[in-house]
DSSP file (Angstrom, degrees, kcal/mol; ACC not computed):
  #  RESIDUE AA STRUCTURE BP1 BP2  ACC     N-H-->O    O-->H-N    N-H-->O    O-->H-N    TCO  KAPPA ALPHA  PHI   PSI    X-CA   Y-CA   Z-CA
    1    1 A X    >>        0   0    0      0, 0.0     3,-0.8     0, 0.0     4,-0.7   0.000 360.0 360.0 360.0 156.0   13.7  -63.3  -11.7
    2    2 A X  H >>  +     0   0    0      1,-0.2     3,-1.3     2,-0.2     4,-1.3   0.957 360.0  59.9 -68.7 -45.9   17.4  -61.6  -12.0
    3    3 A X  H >> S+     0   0    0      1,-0.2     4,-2.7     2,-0.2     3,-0.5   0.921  96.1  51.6 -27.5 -61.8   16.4  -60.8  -15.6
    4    4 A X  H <> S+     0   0    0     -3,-0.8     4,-0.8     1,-0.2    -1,-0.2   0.736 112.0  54.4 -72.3 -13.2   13.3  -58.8  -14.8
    5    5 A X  H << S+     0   0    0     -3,-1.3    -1,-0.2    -4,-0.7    -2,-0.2   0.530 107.1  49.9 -67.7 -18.7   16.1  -56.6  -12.3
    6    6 A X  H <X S+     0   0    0     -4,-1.3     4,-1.9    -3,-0.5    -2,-0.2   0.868 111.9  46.6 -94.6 -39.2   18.3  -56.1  -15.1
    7    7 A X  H  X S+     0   0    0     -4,-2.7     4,-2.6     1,-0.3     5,-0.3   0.893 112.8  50.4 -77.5 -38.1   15.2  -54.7  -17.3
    8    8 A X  H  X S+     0   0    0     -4,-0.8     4,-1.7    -5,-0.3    -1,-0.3   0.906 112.8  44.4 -86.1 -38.8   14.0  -52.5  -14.7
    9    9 A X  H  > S+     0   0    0      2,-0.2     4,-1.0    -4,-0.2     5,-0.3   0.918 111.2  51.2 -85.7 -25.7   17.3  -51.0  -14.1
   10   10 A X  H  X>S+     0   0    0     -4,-1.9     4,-1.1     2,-0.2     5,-0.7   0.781 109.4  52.5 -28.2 -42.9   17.9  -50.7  -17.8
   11   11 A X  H  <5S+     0   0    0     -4,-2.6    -2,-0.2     1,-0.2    -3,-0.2   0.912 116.9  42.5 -85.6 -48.4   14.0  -48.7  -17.9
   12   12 A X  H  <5S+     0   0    0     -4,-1.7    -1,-0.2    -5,-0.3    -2,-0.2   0.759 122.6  34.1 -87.1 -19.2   15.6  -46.4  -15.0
   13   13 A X  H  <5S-     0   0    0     -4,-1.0    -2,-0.2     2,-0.1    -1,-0.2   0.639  93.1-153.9-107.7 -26.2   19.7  -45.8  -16.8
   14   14 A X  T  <5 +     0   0    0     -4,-1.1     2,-0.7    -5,-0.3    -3,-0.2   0.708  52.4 130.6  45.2  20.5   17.7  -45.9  -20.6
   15   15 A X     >< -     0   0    0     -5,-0.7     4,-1.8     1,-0.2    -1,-0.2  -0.735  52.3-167.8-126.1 112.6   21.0  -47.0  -21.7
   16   16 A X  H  > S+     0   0    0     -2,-0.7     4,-2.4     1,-0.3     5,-0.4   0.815  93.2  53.1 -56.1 -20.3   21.4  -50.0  -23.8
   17   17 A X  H  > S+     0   0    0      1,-0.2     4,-3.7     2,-0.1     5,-0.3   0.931 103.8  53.6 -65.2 -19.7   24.7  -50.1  -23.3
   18   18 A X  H  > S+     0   0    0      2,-0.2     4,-3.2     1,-0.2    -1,-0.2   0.968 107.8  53.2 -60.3 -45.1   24.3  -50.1  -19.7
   19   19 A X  H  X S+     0   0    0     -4,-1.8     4,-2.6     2,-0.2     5,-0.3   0.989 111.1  49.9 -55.7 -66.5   21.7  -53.4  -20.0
   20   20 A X  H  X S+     0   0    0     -4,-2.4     4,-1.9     1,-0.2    -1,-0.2   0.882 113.6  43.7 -33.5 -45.7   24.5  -55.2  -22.1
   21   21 A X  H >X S+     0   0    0     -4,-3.7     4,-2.2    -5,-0.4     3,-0.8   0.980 115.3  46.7 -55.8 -54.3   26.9  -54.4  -19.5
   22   22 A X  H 3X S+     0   0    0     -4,-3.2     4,-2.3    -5,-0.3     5,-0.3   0.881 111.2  56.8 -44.0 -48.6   24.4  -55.4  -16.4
   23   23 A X  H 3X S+     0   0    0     -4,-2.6     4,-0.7     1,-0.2    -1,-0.3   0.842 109.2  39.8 -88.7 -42.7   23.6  -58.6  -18.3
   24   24 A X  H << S+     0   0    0     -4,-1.9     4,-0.3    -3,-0.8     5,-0.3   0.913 114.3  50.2 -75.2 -30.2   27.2  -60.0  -18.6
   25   25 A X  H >X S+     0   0    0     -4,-2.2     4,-2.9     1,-0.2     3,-2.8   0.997 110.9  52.2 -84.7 -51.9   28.2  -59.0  -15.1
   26   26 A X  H 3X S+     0   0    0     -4,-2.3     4,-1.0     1,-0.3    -1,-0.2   0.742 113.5  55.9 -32.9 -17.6   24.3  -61.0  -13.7
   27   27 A X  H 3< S+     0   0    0     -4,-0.7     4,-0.5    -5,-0.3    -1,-0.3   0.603 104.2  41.7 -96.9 -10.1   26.0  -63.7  -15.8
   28   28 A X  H <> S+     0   0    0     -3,-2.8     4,-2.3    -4,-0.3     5,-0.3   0.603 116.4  50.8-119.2 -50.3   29.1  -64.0  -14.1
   29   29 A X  H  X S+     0   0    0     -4,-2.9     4,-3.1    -5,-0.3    -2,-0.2   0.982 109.4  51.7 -73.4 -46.8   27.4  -63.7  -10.6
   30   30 A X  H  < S+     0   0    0     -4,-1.0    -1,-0.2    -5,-0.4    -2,-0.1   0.878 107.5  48.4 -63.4 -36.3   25.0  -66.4  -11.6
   31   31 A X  H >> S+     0   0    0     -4,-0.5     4,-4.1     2,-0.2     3,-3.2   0.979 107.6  60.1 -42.8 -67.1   27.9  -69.2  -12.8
   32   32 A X  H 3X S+     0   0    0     -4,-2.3     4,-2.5     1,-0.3    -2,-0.2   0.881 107.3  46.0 -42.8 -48.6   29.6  -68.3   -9.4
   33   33 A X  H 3< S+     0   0    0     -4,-3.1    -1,-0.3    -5,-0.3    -2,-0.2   0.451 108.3  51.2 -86.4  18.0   26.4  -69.5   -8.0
   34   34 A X  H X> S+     0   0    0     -3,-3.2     3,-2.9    15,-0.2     4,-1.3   0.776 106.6  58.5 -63.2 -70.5   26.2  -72.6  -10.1
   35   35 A X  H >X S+     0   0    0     -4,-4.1     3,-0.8     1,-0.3     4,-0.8   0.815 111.6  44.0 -36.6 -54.5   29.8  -73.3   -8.9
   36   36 A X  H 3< S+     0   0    0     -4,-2.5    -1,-0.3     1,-0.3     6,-0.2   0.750 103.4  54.9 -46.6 -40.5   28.5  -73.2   -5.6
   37   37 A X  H <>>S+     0   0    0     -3,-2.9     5,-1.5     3,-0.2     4,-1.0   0.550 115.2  46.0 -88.3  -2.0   25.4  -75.2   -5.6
   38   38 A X  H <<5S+     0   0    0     -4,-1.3    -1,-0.2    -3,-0.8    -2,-0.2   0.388 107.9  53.2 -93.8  -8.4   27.6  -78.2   -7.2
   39   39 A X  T  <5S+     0   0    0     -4,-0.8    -2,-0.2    -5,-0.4    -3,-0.1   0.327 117.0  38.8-116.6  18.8   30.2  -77.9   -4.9
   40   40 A X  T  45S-     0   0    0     -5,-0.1    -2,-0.2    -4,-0.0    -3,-0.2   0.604 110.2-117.3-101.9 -34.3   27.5  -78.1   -1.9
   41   41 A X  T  <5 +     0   0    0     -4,-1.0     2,-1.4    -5,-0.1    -3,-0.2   0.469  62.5 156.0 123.7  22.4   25.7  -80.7   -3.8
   42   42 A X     >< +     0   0    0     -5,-1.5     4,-0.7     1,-0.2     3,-0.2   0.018  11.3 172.9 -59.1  18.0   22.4  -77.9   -3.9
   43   43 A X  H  > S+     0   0    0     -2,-1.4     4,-2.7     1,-0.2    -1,-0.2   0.652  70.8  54.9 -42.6 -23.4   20.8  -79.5   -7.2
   44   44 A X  H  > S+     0   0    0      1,-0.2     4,-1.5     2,-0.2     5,-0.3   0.950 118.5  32.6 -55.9 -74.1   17.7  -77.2   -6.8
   45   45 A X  H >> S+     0   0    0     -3,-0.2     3,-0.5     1,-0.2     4,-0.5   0.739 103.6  67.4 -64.1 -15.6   19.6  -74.4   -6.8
   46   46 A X  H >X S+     0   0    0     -4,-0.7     3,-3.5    -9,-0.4     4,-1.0   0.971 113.9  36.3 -24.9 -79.4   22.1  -75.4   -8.8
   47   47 A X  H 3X S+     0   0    0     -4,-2.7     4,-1.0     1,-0.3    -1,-0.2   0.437 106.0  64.6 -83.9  11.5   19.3  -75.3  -11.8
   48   48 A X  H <X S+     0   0    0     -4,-1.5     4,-1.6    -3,-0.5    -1,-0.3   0.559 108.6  41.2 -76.8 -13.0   17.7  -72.6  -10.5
   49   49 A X  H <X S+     0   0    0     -3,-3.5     4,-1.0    -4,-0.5    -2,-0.2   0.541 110.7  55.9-129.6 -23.7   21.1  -70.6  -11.3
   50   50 A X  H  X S+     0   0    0     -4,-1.0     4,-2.8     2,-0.1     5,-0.2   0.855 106.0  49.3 -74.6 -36.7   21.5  -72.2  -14.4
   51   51 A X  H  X S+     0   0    0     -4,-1.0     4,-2.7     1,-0.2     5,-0.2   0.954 109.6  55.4 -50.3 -45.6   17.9  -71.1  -15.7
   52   52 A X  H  X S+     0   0    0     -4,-1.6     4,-2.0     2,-0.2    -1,-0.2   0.901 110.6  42.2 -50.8 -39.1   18.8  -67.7  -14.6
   53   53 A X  H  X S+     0   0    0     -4,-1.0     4,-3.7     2,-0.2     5,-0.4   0.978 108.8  56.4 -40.7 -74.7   21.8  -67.9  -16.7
   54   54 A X  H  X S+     0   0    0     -4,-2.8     4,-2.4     1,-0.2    -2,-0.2   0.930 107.7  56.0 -31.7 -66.9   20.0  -69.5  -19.7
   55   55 A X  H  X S+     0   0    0     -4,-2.7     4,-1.8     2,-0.2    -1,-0.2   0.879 106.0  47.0 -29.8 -59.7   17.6  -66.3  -19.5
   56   56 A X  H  X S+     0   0    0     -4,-2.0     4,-4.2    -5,-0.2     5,-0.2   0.944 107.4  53.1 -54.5 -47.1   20.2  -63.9  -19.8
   57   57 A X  H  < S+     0   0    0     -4,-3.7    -2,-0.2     2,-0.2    -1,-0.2   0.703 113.5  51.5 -57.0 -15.2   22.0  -65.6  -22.8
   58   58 A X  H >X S+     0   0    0     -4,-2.4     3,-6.4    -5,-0.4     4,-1.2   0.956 110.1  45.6 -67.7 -68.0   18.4  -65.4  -24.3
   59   59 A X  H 3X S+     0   0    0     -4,-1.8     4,-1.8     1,-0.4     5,-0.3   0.809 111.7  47.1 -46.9 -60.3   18.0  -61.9  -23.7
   60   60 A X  H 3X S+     0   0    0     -4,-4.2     4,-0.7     1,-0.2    -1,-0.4   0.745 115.8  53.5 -66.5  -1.9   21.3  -60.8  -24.9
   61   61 A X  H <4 S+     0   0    0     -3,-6.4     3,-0.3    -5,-0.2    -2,-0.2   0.849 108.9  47.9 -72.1 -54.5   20.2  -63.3  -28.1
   62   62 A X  H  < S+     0   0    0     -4,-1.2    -2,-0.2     1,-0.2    -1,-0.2   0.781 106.8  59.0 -76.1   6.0   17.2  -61.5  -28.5
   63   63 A X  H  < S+     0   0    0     -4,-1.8    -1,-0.2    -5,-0.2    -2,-0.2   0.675  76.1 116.8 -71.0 -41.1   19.1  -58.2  -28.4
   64   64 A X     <  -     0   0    0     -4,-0.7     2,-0.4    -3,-0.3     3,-0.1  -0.021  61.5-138.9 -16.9 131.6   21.3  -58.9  -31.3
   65   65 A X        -     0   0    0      4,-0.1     7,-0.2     3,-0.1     3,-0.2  -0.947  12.4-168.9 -88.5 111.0   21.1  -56.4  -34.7
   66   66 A X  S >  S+     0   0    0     -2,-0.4     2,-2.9     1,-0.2     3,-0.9   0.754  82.5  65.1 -90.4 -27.9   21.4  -59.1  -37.4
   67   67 A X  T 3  S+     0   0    0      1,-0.2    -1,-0.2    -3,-0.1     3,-0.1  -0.412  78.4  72.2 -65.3  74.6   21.8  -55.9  -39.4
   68   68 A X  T 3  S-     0   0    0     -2,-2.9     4,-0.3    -3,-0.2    -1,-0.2   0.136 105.9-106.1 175.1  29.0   24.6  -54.8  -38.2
   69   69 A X    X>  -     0   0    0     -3,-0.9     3,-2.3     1,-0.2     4,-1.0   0.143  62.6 -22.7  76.7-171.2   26.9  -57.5  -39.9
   70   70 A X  H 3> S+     0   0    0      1,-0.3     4,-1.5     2,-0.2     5,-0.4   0.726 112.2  78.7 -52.4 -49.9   28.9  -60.8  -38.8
   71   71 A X  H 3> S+     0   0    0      2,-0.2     4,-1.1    -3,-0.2    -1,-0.3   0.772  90.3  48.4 -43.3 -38.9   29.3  -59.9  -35.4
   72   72 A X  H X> S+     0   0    0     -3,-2.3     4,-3.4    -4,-0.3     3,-1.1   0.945 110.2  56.4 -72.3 -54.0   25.8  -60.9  -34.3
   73   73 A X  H 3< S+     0   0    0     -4,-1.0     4,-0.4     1,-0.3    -2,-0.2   0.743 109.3  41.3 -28.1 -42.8   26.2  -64.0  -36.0
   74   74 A X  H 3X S+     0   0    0     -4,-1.5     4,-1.7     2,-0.2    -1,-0.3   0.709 113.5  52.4 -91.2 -25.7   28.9  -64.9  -34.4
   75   75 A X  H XX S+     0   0    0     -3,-1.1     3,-0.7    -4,-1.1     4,-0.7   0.949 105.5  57.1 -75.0 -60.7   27.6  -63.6  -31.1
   76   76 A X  H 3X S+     0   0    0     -4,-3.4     4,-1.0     1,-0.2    -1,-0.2   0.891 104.5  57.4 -47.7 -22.5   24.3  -65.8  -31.6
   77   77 A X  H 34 S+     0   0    0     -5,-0.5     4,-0.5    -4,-0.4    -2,-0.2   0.721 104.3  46.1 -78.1 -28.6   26.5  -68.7  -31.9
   78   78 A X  H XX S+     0   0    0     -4,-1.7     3,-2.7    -3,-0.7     4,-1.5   0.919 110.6  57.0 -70.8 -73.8   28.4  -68.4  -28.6
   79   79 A X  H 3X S+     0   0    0     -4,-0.7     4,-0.9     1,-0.4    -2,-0.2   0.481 101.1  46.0   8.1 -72.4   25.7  -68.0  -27.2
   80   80 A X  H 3X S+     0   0    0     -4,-1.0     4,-1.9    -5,-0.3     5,-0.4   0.796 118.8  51.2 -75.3 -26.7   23.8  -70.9  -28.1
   81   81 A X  H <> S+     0   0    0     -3,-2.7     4,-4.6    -4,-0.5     5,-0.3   0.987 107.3  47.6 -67.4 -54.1   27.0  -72.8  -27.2
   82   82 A X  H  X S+     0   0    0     -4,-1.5     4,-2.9     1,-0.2    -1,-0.2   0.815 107.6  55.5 -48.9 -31.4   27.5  -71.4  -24.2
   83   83 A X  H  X S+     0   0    0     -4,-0.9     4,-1.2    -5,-0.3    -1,-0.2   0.949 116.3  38.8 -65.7 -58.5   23.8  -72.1  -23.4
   84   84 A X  H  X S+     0   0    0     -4,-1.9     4,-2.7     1,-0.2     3,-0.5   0.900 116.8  53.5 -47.2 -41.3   24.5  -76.3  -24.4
   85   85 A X  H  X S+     0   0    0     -4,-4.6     4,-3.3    -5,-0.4     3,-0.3   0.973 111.3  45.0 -61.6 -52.4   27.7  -75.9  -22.6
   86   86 A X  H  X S+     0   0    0     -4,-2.9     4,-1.3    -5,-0.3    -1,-0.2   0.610 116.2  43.7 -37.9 -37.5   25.8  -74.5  -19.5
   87   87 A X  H  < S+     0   0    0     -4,-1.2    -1,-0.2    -3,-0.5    -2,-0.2   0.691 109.0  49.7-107.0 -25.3   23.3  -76.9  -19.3
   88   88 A X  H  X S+     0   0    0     -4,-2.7     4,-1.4    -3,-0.3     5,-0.2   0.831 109.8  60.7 -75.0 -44.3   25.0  -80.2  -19.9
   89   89 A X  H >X>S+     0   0    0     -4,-3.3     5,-3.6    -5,-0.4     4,-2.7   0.872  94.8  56.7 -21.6 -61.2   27.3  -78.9  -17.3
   90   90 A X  H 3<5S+     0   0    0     -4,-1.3    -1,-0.3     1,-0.3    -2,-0.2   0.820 108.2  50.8 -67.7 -24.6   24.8  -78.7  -14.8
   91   91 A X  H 345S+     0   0    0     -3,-0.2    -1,-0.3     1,-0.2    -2,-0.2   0.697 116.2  38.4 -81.5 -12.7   24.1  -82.3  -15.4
   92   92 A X  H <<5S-     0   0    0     -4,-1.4    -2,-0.2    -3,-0.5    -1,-0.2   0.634  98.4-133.7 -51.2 -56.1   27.5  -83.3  -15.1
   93   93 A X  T  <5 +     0   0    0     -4,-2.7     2,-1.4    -5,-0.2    -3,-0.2   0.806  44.8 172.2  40.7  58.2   28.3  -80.9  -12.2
   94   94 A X     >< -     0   0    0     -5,-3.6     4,-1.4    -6,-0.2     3,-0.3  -0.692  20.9-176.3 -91.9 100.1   31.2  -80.2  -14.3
   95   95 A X  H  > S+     0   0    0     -2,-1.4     4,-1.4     1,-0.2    -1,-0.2   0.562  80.0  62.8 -59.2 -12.9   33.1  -77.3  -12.8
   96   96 A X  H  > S+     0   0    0      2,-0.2     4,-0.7     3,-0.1     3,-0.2   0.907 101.9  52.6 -69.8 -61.0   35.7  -77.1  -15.5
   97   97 A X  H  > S+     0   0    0     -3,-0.3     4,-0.8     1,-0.3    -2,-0.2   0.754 110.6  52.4 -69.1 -38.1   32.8  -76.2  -18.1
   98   98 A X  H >< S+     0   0    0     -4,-1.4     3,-0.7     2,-0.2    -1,-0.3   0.963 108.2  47.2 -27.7 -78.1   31.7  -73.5  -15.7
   99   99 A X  H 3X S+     0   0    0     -4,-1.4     4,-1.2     1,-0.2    -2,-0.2   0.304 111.0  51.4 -54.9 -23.1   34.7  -72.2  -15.4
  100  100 A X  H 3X S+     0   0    0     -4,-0.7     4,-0.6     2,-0.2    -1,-0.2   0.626 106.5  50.9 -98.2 -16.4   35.1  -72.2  -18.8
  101  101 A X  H << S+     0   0    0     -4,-0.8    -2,-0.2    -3,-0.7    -1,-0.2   0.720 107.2  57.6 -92.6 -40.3   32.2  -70.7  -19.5
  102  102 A X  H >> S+     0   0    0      2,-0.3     4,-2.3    -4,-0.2     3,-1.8   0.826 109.0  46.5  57.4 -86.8   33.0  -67.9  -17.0
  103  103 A X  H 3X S+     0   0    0     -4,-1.2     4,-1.0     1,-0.3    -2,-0.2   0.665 105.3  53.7 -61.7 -53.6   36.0  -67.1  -18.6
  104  104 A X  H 3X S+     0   0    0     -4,-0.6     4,-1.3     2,-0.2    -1,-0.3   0.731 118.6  41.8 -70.9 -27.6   34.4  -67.1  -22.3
  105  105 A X  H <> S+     0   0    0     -3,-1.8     4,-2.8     2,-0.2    -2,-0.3   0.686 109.1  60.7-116.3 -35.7   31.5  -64.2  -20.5
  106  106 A X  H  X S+     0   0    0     -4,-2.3     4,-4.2     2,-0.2    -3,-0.2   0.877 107.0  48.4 -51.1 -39.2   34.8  -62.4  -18.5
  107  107 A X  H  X S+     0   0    0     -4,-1.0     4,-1.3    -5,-0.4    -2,-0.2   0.995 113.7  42.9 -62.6 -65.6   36.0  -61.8  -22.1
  108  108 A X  H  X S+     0   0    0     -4,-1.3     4,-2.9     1,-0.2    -1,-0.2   0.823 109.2  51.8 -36.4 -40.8   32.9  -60.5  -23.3
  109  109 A X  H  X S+     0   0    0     -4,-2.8     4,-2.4     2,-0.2    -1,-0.2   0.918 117.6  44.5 -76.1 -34.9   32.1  -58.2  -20.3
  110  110 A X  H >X S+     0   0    0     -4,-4.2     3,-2.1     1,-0.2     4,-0.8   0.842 118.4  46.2 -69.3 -65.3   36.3  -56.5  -20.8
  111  111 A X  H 3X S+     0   0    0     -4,-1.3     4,-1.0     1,-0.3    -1,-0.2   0.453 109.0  50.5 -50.2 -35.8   35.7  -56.4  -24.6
  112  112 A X  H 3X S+     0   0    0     -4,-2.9     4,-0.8    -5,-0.2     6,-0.3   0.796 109.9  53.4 -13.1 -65.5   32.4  -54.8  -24.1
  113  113 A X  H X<>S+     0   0    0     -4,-2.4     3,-1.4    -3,-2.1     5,-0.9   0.938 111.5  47.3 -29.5 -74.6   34.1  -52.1  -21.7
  114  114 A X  H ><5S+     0   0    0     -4,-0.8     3,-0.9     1,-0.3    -1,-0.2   0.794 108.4  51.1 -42.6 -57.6   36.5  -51.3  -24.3
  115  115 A X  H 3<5S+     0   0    0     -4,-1.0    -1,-0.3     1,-0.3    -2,-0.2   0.442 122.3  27.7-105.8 -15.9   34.2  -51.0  -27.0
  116  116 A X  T <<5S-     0   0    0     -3,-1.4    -1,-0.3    -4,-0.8    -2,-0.2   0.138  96.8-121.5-128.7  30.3   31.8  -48.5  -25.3
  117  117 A X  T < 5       0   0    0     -3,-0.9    -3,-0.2    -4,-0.4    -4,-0.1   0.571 360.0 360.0  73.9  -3.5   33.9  -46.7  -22.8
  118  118 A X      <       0   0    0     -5,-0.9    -1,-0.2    -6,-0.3    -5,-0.2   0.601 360.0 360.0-111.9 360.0   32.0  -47.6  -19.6
């Protein structure tokens, strides 16, 4: 699974920041291939590409410092939104909610950038 690719290059870079980063941009590549398997009509893959997603948003859930103030909070809370958002979507085949979703993980990955230099 894309997950266990991310860990394994994490184990090789040792650098969490590096993981976060890896993890948003595997999230962005995996949406794009949601978008795809609903606009061929793919439903396997489709939810094969949404689990993968769902996986990541865990990881970077269980990754979270709830010591380390308000910001994980609020970060466990997109999250889990994003997760609902993700998952009704795929039942939907709502591309809009995708997209939107996309867009909400594009933010993260520049603000990320920013905030550790890489």
């Amino acid at each position: 699974m894309g997950l266990e690719i991310y860990n394994q290059q994490a184990a090789t870079t040792d650098d969490p920041y590096m993981l976060i980063l890896k993890l948003y941009e595997g999230l962005l590549k995996y949406l794009s291939f949601v978008e795809n398997a609903i606009e061929s009509e793919n439903v396997e893959e489709k939810f094969e590409y949404i689990n993968r997603s769902i996986a990541i948003f865990d990881e970077l859930r269980n990754i979270l410092d709830f010591d380390g103030g308000d910001v994980a909070y609020y970060l466990d809370g997109l999250y889990l939104y994003q997760i609902e958002t993700l998952f009704s979507a795929g039942v939907d085949n709502n591309l809009s909610a995708i997209a939107q979703i996309k867009k909400v993980v594009t933010g993260l990955l520049e603000a990320w950038k920013e905030e550790t230099g890489l």
